[in-house]
Structures are given as C-alpha cells and as structure tokens.
C-alpha positions as CSV (number, residue, x, y, z in Angstrom):
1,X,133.1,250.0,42.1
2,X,131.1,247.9,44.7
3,X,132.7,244.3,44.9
4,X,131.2,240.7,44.9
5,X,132.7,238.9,47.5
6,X,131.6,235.4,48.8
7,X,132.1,234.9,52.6
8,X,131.8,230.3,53.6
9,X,132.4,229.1,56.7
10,X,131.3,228.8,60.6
11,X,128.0,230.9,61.1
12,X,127.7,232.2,64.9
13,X,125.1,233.5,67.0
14,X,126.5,235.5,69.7
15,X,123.9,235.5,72.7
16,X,124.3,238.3,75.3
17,X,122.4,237.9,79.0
18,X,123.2,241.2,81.0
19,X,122.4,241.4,84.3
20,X,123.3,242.5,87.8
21,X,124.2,240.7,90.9
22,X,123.7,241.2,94.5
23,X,123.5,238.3,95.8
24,X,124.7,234.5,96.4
25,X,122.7,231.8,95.4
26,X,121.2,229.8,98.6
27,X,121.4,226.7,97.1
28,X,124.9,226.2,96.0
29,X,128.0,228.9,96.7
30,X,127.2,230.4,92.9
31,X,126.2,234.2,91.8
32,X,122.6,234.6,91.1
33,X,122.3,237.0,88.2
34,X,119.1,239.4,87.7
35,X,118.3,239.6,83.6
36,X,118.2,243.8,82.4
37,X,118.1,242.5,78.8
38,X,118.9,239.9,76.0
39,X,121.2,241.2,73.1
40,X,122.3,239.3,69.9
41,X,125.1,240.1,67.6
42,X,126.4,238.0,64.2
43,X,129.8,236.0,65.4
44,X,132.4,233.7,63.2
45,X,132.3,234.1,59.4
46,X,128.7,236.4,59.9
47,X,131.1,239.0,61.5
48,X,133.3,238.8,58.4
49,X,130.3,239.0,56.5
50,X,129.0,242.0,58.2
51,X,132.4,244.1,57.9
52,X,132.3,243.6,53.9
53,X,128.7,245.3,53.9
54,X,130.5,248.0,56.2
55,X,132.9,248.8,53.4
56,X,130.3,248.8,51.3
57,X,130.8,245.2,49.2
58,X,127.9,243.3,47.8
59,X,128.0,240.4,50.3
60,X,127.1,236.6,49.9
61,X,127.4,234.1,52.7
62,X,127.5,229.9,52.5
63,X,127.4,228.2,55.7
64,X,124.9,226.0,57.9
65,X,122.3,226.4,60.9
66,X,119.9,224.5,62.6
67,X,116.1,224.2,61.8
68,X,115.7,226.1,65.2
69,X,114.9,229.3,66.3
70,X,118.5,230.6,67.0
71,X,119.0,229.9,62.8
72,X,116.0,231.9,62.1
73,X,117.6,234.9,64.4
74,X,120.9,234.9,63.1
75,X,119.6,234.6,59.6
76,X,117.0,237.6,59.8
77,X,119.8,239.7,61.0
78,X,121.8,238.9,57.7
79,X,119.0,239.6,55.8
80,X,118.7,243.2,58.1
81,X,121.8,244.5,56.6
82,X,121.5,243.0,52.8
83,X,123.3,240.0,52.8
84,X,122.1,237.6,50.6
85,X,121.7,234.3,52.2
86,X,119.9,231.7,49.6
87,X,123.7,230.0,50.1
88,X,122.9,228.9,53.6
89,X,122.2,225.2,54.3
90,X,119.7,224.3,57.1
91,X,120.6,221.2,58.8
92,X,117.3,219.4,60.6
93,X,119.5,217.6,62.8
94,X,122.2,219.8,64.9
95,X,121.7,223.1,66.0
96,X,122.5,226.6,65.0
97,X,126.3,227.1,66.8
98,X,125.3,229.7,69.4
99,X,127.4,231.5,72.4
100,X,126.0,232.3,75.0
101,X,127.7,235.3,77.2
102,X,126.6,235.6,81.1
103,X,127.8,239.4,81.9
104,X,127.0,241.2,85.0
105,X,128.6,244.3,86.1
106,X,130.7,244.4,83.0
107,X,132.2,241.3,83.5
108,X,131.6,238.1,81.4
109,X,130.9,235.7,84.4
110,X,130.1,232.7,82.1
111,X,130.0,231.1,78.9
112,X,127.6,228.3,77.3
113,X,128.4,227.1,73.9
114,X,125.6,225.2,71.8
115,X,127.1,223.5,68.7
116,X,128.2,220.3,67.3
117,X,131.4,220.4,66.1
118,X,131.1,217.4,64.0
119,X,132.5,218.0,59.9
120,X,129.1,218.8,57.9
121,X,127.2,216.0,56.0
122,X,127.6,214.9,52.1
123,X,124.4,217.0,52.0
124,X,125.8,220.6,53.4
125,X,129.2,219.6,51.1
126,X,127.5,219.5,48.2
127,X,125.0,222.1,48.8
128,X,127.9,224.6,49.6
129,X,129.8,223.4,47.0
130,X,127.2,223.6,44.3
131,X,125.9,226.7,45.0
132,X,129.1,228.5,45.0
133,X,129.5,226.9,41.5
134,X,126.0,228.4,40.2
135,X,126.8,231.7,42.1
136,X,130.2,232.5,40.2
137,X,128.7,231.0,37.3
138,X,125.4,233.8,37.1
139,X,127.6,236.9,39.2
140,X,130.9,238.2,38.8
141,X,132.0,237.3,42.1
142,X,135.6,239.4,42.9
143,X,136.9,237.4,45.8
144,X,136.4,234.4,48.4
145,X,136.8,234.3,51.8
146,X,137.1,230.8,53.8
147,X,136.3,232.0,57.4
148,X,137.3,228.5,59.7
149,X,135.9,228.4,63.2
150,X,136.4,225.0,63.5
151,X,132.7,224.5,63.9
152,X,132.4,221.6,61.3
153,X,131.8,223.6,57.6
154,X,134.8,223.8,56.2
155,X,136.5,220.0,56.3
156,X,139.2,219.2,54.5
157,X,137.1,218.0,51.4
158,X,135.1,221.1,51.0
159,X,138.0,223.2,51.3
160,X,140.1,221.7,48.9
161,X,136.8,221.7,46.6
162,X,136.2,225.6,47.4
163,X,140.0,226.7,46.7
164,X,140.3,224.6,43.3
165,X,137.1,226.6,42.3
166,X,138.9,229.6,42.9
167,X,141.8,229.0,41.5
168,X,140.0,227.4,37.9
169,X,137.5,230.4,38.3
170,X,140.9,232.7,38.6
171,X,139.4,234.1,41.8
172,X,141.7,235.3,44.7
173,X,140.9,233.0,48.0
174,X,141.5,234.4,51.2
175,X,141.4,231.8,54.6
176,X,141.1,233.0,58.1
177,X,142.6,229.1,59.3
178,X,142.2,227.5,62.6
179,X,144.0,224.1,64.0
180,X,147.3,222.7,63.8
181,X,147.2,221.1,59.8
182,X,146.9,223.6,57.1
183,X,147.4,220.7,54.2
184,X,143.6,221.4,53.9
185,X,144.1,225.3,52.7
186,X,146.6,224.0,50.3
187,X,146.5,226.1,47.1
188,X,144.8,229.7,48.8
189,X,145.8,233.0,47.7
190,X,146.6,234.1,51.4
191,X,146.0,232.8,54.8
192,X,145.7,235.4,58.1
193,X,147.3,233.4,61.1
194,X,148.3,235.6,63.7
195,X,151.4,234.8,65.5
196,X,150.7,231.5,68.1
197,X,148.6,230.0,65.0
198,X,151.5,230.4,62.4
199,X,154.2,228.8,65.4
200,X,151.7,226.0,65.9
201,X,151.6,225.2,61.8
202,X,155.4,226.1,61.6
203,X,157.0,224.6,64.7
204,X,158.9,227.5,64.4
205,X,159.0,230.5,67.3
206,X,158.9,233.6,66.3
207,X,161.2,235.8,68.2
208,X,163.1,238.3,65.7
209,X,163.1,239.0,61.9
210,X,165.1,236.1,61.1
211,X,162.6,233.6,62.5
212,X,159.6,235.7,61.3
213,X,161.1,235.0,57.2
214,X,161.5,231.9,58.1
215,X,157.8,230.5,59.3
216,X,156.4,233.0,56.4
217,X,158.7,231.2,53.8
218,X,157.5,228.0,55.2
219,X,153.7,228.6,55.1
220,X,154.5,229.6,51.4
221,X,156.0,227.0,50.8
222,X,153.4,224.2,52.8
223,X,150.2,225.8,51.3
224,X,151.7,226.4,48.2
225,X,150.5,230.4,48.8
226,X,150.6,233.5,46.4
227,X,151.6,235.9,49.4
228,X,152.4,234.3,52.7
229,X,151.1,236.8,55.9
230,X,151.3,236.3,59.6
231,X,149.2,239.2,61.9
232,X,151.8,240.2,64.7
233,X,149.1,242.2,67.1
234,X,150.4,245.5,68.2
235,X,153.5,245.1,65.9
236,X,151.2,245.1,62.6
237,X,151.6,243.0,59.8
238,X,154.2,241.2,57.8
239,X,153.8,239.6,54.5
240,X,155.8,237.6,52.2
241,X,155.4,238.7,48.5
242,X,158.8,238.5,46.9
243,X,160.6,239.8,49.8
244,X,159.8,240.0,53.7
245,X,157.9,243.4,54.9
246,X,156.5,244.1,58.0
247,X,153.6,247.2,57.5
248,X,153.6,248.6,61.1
249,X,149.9,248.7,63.1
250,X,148.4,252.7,62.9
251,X,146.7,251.9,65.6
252,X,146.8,254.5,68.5
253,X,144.4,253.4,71.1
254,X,143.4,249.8,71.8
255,X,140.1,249.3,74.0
256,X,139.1,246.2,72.5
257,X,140.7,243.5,70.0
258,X,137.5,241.3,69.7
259,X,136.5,240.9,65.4
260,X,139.9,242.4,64.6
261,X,141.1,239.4,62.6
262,X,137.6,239.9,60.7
263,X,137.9,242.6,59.8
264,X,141.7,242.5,58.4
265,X,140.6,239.7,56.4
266,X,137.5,241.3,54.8
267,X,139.8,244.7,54.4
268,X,142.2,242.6,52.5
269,X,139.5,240.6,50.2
270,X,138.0,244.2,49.6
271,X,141.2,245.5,48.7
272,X,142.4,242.4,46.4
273,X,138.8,242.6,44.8
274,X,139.7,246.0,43.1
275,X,143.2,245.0,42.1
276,X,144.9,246.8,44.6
277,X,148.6,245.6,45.3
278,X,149.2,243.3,48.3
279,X,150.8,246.1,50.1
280,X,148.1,249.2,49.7
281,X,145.9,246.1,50.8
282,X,147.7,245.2,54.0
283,X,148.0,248.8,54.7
284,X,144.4,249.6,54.4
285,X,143.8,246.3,56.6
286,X,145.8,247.4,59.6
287,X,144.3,250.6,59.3
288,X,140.7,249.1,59.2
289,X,141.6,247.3,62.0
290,X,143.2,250.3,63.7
291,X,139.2,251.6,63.8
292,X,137.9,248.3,65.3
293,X,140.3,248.4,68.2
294,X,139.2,251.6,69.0
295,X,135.9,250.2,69.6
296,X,134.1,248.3,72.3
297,X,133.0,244.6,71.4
298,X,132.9,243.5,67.9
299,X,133.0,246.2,65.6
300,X,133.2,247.4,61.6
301,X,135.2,250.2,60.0
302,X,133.5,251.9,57.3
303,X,135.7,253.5,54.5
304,X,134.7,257.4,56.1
305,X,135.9,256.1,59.4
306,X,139.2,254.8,57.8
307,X,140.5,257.6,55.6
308,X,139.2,260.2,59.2
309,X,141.4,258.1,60.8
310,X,144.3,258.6,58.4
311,X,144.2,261.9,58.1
312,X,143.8,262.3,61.5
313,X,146.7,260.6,62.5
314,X,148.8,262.1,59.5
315,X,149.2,258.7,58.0
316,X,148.3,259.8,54.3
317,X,152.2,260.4,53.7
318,X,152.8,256.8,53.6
319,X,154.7,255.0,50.7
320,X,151.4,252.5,50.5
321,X,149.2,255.9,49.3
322,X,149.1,257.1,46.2
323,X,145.7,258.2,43.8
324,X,145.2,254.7,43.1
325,X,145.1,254.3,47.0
326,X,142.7,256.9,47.8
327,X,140.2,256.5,44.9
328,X,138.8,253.3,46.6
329,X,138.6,255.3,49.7
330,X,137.2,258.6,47.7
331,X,134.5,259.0,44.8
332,X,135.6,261.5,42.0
333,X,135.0,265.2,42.9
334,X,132.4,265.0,40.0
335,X,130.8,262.3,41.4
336,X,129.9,263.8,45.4
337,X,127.4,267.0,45.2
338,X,128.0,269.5,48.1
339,X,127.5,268.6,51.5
340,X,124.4,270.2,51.6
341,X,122.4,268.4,48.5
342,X,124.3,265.3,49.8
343,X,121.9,265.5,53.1
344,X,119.3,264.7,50.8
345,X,121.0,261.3,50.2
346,X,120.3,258.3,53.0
347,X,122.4,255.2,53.7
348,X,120.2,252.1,53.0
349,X,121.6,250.6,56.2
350,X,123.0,251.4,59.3
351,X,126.3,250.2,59.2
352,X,127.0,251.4,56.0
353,X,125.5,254.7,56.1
354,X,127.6,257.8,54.6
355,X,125.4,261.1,56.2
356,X,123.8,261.2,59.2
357,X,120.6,262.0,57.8
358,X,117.6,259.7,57.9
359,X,115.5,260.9,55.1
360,X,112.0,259.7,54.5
361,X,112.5,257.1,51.7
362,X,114.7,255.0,54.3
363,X,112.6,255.2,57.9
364,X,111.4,252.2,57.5
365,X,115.0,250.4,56.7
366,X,116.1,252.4,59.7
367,X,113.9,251.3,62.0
368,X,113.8,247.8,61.2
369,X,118.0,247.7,61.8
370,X,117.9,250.0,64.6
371,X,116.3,247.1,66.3
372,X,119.2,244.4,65.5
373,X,121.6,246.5,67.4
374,X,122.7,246.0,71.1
375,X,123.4,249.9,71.3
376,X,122.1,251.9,73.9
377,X,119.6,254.4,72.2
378,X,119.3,258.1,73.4
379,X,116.6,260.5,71.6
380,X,116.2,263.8,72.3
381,X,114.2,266.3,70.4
382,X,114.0,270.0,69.5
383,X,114.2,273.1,66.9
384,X,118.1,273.5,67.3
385,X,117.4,277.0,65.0
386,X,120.2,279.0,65.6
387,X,122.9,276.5,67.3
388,X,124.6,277.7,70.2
389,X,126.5,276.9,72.9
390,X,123.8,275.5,75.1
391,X,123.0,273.4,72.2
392,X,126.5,271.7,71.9
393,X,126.3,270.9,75.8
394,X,123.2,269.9,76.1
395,X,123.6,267.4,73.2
396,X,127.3,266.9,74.3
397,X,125.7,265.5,77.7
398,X,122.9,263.6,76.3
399,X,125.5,261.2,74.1
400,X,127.0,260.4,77.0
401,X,124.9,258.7,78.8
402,X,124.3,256.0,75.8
403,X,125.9,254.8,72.6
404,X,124.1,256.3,69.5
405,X,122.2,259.7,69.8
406,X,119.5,260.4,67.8
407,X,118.2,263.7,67.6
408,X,114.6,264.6,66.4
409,X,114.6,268.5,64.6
410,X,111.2,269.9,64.0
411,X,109.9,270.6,60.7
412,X,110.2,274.3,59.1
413,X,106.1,273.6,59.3
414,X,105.9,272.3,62.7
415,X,108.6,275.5,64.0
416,X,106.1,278.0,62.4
417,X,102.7,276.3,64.1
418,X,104.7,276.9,67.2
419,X,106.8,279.4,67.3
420,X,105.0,281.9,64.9
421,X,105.7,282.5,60.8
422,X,108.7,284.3,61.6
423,X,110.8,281.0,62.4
424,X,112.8,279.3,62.1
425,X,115.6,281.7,61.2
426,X,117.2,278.9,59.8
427,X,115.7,276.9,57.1
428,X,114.9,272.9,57.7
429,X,118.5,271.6,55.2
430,X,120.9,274.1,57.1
431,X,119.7,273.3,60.8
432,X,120.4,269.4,59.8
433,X,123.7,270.1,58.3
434,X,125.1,271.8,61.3
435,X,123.5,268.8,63.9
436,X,125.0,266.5,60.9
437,X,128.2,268.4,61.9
438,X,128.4,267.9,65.9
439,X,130.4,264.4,66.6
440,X,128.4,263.9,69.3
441,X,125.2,263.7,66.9
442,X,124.6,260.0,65.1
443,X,121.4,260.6,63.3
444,X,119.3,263.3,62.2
445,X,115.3,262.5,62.0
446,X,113.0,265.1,60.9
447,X,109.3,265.0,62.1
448,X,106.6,267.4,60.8
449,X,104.1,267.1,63.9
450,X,104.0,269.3,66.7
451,X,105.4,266.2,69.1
452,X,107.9,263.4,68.1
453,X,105.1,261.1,69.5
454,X,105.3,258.8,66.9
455,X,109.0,258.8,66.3
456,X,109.4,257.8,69.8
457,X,106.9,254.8,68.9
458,X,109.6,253.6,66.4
459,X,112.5,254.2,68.2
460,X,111.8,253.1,71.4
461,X,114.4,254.5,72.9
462,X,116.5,253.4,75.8
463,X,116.7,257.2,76.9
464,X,114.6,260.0,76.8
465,X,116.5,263.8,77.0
466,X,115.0,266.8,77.9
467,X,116.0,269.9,79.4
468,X,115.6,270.5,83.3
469,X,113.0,273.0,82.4
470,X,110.6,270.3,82.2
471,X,110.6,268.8,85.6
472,X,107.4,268.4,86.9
473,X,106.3,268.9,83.4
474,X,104.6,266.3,81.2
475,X,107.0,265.1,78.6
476,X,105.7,263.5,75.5
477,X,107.0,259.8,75.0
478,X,108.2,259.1,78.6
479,X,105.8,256.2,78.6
480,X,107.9,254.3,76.0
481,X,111.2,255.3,77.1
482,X,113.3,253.3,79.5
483,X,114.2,256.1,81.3
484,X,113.9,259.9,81.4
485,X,116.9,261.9,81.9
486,X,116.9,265.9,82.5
487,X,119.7,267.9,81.6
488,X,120.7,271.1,83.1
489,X,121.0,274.1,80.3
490,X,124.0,276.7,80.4
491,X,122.1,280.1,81.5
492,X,120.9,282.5,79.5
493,X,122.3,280.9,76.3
494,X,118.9,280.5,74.0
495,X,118.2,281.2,70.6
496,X,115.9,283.4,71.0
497,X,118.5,285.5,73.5
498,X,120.1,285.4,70.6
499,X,117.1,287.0,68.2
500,X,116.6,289.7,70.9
501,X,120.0,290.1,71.0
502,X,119.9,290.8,67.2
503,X,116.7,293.0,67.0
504,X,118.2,295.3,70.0
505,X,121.0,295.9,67.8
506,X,119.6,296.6,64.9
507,X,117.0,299.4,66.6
508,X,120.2,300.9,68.4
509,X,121.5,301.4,65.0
C-alpha cells in the first residue's frame, strides 16, 4: 500500500558554495574563498517531503516561494523526484527563503539567509487552506504533516484552520513545532519537540523519568494531543499514549544529525498512515533515523536500508516487530520474483530506487535526477565477465575516491564484437546481478556500443576510472570528466587467466 500524505509548511532552498582558501583578503583581515562548485539541496518541510518519496509515499507539498529564480530551483527539484506541487503558492513580493552555506576545506565558514519572516498574506492563507480542502476532497489523503520553520506559512490562523480540517476529515496531523507558544498546534494528533523545545513550551527541565512524564503529560494536556512525544537525541524516544515509554535510539554510529527530526516525523506519518500502532511507529522512526545519522549532510532512509539495518544489528527480536511490522517493510513472497527477473525492474527515481539496475525504460528519469544531486559521481566501465578478485579491488578503490559509483558493463553484443563469439562466459543478466551484488557498486548501466562514449555524455562524471594499463593511452570520455584517475590492478588476476586456467585443465584431463 503506497500512502497519500500531505506535507505544509516552510519551503527551503539550501545553497552550497564550496571552495578552497589560501589566502587573506588584502582589503579587510577576511578569508578569500576560491568557488570549485555550486550545489543545491531541498531544506525545511521539502526535506520532509523528500524523505516520504524515500519510503516510497505518494507525496503532496503546500507552501510559498518567491516569483524568483531560487523558487523556480527549488521547485523543479520537487518535481525531479515526483512530488506534486500544484499546492504551492507563489508570492510576487518576498523571496524564496534560501540558505546560503560558505564551506571551504570542510568547514562551513559562513552563512547568508535570504527570507522574510513575516506570517504569509490572506492570499497564501487561503490558497493553502483551500487547496488542501479540494485535495482531500478528490484523493484519499492518509496523513498531514505541519512542518514549522518559523519562516511565516504556518501562523496561528492557518494552523488552527489546517488541524480542524484534519480532525473533521478524521485525518491523523502530525507537527514538527518551533517557538515558545504551542496554543497554535492545539488539537494535532502528535507533535515532535526534541528535548530544549519541549522545556521551553513546558517550563519544565527535563532531568530524570519523573520530569520527563511530567512535560509529556503537560504537552498532552496544553495541545489537547492524542499521543504526547518528546525526541531525546541519543537516548531515543519517549511517548505518552496511555502510559510513559521511552523506545531506546538503534542507532550505532552517529556522523551526522542534520534532517534527523525530518525524517522521524515523515517515518511516523508513514507509519500512522497504514494503521500501524504508535509504538511499531516510533520504533520504525528511531530506526529510520538510525540510517540518516549514519550519513553525511541531510539524508533519507529508504525501507531496504531500514529493515538491512535491523537485521544487521539484530534488532528484529524487539517487542515493536511482529508480521504486521514487517509487511510494511516487506511485500508478500508472491508478490517479489527472484532476484534475477527483479533486475529487470528499475526504480522510477533515485532516491527511491529498490535494484541497482538502470534499465532502459528509466535512463532518461536517471539522468535528469542524477543531475539534482550534490554527490560526487565516479564512472568506470568494463566487461566484469567472470568476477574476480581484481574486480572487487579495483571497483573497491574506485568508490572511494567519490560518493556514488556507477559502473558501465558491456553488452553480450558489444563483448562478442570485441572479444570474439566465444564471450562473454557469462551472460549480460548474471554479470549485472553479481556487480548489483558488490556494496561498493551503486548503479549498474548497460551500453551496447563498443565505448561508453555516450553514457559518459549523460553522466558527466566527476571521475573517470580506468586501470593503470592505460597510461599513456587514450581513454574514451576523459574530455568530459573532471578528472581521470588510474588504478593499479592486483597481478595476474584477469578473467581470461582464469579461462586459460580452465581450458589447461580440461586438456590435462
């Protein structure tokens, strides 16, 4: 089941300038930074938006940007990963809210902000309003999420006007709130404070288990909420239904927090939007989130990254799993084909994809969302016939030096034009299935020409791998690439070693 879930509140264009600096600026005692590249990424309720589509929900968004160019930018990229944005509101006089990060050397060195904070006009109100009457009237939308950024779309009104919808329309409202007065989220199914912002609506420290009942109890109480939750960071999550529990964080390794708290909230909308309990919900959450910190910069969890993590972490044994658990995270045995015939299969978008496997059909969907990311593409190319050590440290090698690798594997057709009608020794499906295999590998493209020319063209890779047998060599596509990197091979480990290997055998016999 693939839920509707409507996503309003504070849309954000996160602006990245890296750069490097080497020098002070002659004119006053400040860094002068030299611009690599430009980056963009979806911020504030585009991030929540954009972790639903990761779990695979059908994802609306309501919000407001500016008649500018920033607006246009933020709202292609929706449109990139199939969120449907007819709900956004285009305000000719303020501008699309927009962050702008300064980072050289790895380090953010500055920040410019360009917004206007002030509450939206009668206008954006009742465009918001009315369109998320009309949209629950024509869909079956599952859940709502209010995602609060303070940036001037939700006031008090709208909010208010949003949750009695909700609540007339029996839909479960979930807020992400911000600021010190939570009068205005009166009525919500939940709210996700973490712990400074539940003190600050409380007045109550949180210090033990006695104090943590009693600022939950109160925010049930104030908002008048169906489950009362505070987010306590390392420590997990605790939630009020009819009695106090705390679900414990899975988390292992943290490398990064930023998005966590958007993607807890679009976990538990997910969740709540297929009847789960509050408690299988919160579970899945911290383990969604669990996925995210694991990550650099903002992030998603898909649901193959969350049940991987489970089991790999032995945290299937849990009280919060049971069938009922599992079956949003699993389709019915019936339902998958083997792994091989589900190759054939392609993700419509990145983010959301479930092989590795770029098939024809869905190129051209590729392509186009391979250029939204900030990623650092590698591309390397080859037969991979008979997969071998050498292989898995050559490729091994190659994904380190970026963030997604992307292998090119020759055609059955293109093998035989050069390597003779007696290969490949294994047939196109099988040598993608074992690349599909490797961790290292993050997508599998399949090009029938002699040279990956043209998928070079389209990817425009950062990187360009090849082996160090081509030094001094012409390599195809090293005009489009960034860079060119060589990699050393491990000696005498080739496939077709491994053929004469094989034939030498077989005539001793």
């Amino acid at each position: 089941m693939k839920p509707n879930i409507l996503v309003i509140g504070d849309l954000i264009l996160d602006h990245y300038v890296w750069g490097e600096c080497e020098r002070i600026s002659p004119e006053a005692p400040v860094q002068v930074i030299e611009v690599t590249k430009e980056t963009l990424s979806l911020g504030g309720a585009c991030n929540v938006a954009n972790n639903l589509v990761a779990l695979e929900a059908e994802v609306f968004i309501c919000g407001m940007i500016g008649a500018d160019e920033a607006g246009e930018k933020l709202k292609h990229q929706l449109q990139t990963l199939h969120i449907h944005t007819q709900g956004i509101y285009i305000h000719k006089n303020r501008p699309t809210t927009k962050k702008s990060r300064i980072i050289a050397a790895h380090q953010q060195v500055l920040r410019v902000d360009k917004e206007d904070k002030e509450m939206i006009c009668q206008e954006g109100e009742s465009f918001i309003l009315n369109f998320s009457v009309q949209l629950i009237k024509n869909h079956k939308i599952d859940c709502i999420i209010l995602s609060d950024y303070q940036k001037g779309v939700l006031s008090p009104k709208l909010t208010q006007e949003l949750i009695t919808l909700a609540n007339k329309s029996k839909i479960k409202i979930l807020i992400d709130p911000k600021g010190k007065d939570y009068q205005k989220y009166r009525g919500a199914t939940l709210l996700t404070p973490n712990k400074k912002e539940a003190k600050e609506a409380t007045n109550i420290s949180i210090y033990n288990e006695e104090t943590l009942l009693l600022a939950t109890k109160k925010l049930k109480q104030m908002c008048d909420l169906e489950f009362s939750l505070i987010t306590l960071s390392e420590d997990g999550i605790a939630v009020l239904d009819k009695t106090l529990q705390t679900i414990p964080t899975v988390a292992k390794e943290v490398f990064d927090v930023t998005g966590a708290g958007d993607t807890v909230i679009a976990a538990l909308a997910y969740m709540l939007s297929l009847q789960k309990n509050i408690l299988q919900s919160v579970y899945f959450a911290n383990a969604a989130a669990a996925v995210v910190v694991n990550k650099i910069g903002s992030a998603t969890a898909s649901k193959e990254e969350i049940i991987n993590y489970l089991k790999k972490n032995n945290l299937l044994n849990s009280q919060f799993v049971d069938a009922n658990f599992l079956s949003t995270l699993q389709e019915d045995n019936h339902k998958n084909p083997p792994f091989f015939l589900q190759l054939q299969k392609t993700p419509q978008k990145i983010r959301n994809y479930r092989d590795k496997y770029i098939s024809p059909p869905h190129l051209n969907d590729f392509f186009t969302t391979l250029k939204t990311l900030e990623s650092k593409i590698v591309f390397t190319n080859g037969c991979f016939d008979i997969l071998h050590l050498g292989h898995i440290d050559y490729l091994n090698q190659a994904k380190k030096l970026g963030d997604l690798l992307i292998v090119g594997l020759n055609s059955d057709d293109s093998i035989k034009a050069l390597k003779g009608k007696e290969r490949p020794i294994n047939a196109q499906y099988d040598r993608i299935a074992m690349l599909c295999a490797l961790e290292c590998v993050d997508f599998v493209i399949v090009f029938e020409e002699e040279t990956p020319l043209e998928l070079i063209k389209k990817i425009k890779p950062d990187i360009l791998v090849k082996g160090k047998d081509y030094l001094d060599k012409e390599i195809v596509g090293s005009a489009i690439a960034k860079e060119v990197r060589l990699i050393d091979y491990i000696e005498g480990k080739s496939s077709t070693a491994i053929i004469e290997k094989i034939k030498n055998s077989k005539n001793k016999d």
